[in-house]
C-alpha positions as CSV (number, residue, x, y, z in Angstrom):
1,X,91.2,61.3,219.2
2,X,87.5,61.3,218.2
3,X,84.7,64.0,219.3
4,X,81.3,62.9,219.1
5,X,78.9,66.1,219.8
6,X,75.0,65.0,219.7
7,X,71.8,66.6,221.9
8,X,70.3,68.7,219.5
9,X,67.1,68.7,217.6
10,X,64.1,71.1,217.3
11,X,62.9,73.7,219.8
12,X,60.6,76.6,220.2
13,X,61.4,79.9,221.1
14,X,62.3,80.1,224.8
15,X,63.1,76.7,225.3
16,X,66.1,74.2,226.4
17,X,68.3,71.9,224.6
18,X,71.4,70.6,226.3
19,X,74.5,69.4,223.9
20,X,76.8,66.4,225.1
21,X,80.3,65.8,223.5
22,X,82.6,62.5,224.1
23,X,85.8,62.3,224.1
24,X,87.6,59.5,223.2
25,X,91.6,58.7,222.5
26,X,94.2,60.5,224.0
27,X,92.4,63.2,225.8
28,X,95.1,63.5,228.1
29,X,96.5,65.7,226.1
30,X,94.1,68.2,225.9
31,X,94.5,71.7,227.3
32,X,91.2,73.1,226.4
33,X,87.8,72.5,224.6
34,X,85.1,74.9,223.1
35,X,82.1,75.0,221.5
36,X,81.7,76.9,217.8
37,X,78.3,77.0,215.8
38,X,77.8,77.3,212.3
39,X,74.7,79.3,210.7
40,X,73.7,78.5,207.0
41,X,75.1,80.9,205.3
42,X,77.2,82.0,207.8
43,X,80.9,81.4,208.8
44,X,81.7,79.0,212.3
45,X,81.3,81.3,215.5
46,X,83.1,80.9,218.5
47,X,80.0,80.1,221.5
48,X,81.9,79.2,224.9
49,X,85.0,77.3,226.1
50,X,87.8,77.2,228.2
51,X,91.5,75.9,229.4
52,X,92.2,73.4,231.7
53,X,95.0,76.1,233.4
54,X,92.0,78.6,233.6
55,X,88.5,77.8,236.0
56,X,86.4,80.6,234.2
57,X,84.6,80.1,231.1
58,X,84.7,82.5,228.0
59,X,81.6,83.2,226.3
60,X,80.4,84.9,223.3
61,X,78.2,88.0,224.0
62,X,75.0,86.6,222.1
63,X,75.2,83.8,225.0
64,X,76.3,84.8,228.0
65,X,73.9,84.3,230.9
66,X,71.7,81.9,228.2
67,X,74.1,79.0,227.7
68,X,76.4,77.3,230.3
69,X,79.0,75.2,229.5
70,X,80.7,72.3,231.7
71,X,82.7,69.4,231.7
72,X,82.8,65.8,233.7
73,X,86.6,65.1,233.0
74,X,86.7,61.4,234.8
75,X,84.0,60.6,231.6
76,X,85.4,62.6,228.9
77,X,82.6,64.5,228.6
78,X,82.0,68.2,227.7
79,X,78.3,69.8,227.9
80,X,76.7,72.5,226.8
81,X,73.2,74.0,228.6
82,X,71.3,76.6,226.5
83,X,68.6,78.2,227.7
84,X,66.4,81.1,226.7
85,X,67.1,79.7,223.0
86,X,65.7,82.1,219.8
87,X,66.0,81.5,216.1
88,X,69.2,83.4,216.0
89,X,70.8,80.3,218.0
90,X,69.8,77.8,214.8
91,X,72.7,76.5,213.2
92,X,75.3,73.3,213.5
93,X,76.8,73.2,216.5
94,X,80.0,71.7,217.2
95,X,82.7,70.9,219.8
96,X,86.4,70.8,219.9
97,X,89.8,70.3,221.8
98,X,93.1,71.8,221.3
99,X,96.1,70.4,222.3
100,X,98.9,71.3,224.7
101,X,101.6,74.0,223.6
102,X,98.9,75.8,221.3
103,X,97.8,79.2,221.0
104,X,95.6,80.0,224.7
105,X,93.1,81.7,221.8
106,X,89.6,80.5,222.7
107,X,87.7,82.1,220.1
108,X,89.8,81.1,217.0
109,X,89.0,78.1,215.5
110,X,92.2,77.5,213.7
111,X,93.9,76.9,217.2
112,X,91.6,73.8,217.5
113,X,92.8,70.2,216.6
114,X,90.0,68.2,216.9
115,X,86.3,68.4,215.6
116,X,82.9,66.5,216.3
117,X,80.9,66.1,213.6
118,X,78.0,68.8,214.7
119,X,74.6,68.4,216.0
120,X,71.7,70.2,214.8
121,X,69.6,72.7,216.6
122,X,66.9,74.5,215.1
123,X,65.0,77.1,217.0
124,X,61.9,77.8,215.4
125,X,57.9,78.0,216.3
């Protein structure tokens, strides 16, 4: 299995960026994917994500009603909107899977399998 996370770059205050992730390998045995972000300095945050068995989303406070997340399953593809973006967004951001039979846990990282690499985004004027 291989996550390939890429869309960010630089952005002023206010603005957009939209993150893509591909999936590749045995997706099929997937039961839920996230995005986390990590600030210099800082430890990996939990952002959004959800489980295939559940339709709603789970999101962090700092983004909720900024940043939408989505998925286009036939492509293996996982997405990330975020609007409304300030400095405090800045950091790597990165998406994983988890596999079936793990812990439903959205928000801990440890419960994750897989990892992209991370994308940048940098919210600054």
């Amino acid at each position: 299995v291989q996550l390939q996370a890429y869309g960010g770059g630089l952005v002023r205050p206010g603005g957009s960026l939209s993150l893509s992730c591909a999936a590749s390998g045995r997706t099929d045995n997937f039961y839920g994917m996230a995005w986390f972000r990590q600030a210099p300095g800082k430890e990996r945050e939990f952002v959004v994500g959800f489980l295939w068995s559940v339709e709603k989303a789970l999101y962090a406070d700092s983004v909720k009603g900024r940043f939408t997340i989505s998925r286009d399953s036939a492509a293996n593809m996982l997405y990330l909107q975020m609007n409304s973006l300030q400095p405090e967004d800045t950091a790597v951001y990165y998406c994983a899977a988890k596999r079936r039979f793990t812990n439903s846990d959205l928000t801990n990282s440890q419960y994750y399998h897989y990892w992209g690499q991370g994308t940048q985004v940098t919210v600054s004027s």
